[in-house]
Phi, psi and omega in degrees: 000119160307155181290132208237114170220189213211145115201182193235166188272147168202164184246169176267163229207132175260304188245141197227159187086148165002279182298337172287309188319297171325282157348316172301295158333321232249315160243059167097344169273145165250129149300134182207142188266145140256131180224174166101152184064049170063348317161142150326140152276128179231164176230154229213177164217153198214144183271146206288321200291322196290313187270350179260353128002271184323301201281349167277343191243008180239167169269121204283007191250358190210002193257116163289120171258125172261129192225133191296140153195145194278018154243037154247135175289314192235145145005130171265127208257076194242148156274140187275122182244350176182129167246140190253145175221181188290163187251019150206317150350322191044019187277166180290153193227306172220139165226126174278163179204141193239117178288129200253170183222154203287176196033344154329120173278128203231146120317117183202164199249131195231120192294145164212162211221129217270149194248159169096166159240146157287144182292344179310327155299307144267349148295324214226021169067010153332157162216134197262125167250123187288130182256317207230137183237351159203162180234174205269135140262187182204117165216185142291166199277015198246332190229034135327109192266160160284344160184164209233095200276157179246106190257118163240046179278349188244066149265131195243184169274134190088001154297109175263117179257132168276141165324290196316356169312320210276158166240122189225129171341152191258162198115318178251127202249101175280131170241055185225161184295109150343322179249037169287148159244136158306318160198168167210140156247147230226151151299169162278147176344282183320306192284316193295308194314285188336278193317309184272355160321304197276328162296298132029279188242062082326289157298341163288306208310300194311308185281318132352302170293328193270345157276353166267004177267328200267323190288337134345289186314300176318296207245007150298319192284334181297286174327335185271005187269318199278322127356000000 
């Protein structure tokens, strides 16, 4: 998969603090800083209708954005590195952007996304469970992939895929612990919960029987003591 890229129009943001950031808001605009590569920090405004648009249809954790502002001659080459949104409202409040550079090595979380039924599932009545749904890598921004497919049709029940499982290009450095897991196929719940039911009460039946076999016991010795 190729580097997932994106972009927005922005303006250059004069007044800082709360009450300008209000202002903004209030007409239609979100304040947002670009920072990172040694680089100036500028601070911009994005129409608001225009970037939560973006950001509902792209993965905002690995998708490079570029954003034009008109007192850069070219696109600014950046990562979303933090959204701030209202806390029951979801509307936007702030966004960070990290200015990324061509050969630069970035950290990003890359999704992932699993391809196939396993056989475990369709044959054997499985249920496949995702543990993990993206992993961090460290690369340069030309071989970001955009998402990290999983082929798990030949899995079976009680198979487990690991990171160390995965292959990845060279060039890209995964940095999350090799034996996390990605995924398994499982009996399902209801059957397990089912088997130990019965098993359950199979150790009772028993243990019912062995105290009525002792208690028999008990009181057969008693008659022959009396005898």
């Amino acid at each position: 998969m190729t580097t997932q890229t994106a972009r927005l129009k922005a303006e250059p943001r004069e007044g800082t603090g709360k009450g300008a950031a209000r202002k903004l808001r209030q007409a239609g605009k979100v304040p947002a800083v670009v920072y990172g590569a040694d680089a100036e920090t500028i601070h911009i405004t994005l129409d608001t209708l225009e970037a939560g648009h973006l950001f509902r249809r792209i993965s905002v954790d690995n998708t490079i954005v570029e954003i034009e502002v008109e007192a850069e001659k070219e696109p600014i080459q950046t990562l979303v590195r933090e959204i701030q949104t209202h806390p029951w409202k979801a509307s936007l409040l702030h966004i960070d952007f990290y200015r990324i550079q061509a050969g630069v090595a970035v950290d990003v979380d890359v999704p992932v996304e699993l391809v196939g039924t396993p056989i475990g599932v369709k044959m054997e009545g499985g249920v496949l469970e995702q543990v993990i749904h993206d992993i961090s890598l460290r690369c340069i921004p030309s071989l970001i992939p955009e998402v990290i497919e999983v082929d798990v049709s030949g899995l079976e029940i009680n198979d487990v895929l690991h990171v160390s499982d995965l292959t990845f290009d060279e060039g890209i450095e995964v940095t999350v612990s090799l034996d996390q897991t990605i995924c398994a196929v499982s009996i399902p719940r209801a059957e397990i919960e089912a088997v130990a039911e019965k098993e359950e009460g199979v150790e009772e039946a028993v243990a019912e029987g062995e105290a009525g076999a002792e208690a028999e016991g008990g009181d057969g010795g008693g008659d022959g003591d009396e005898g």
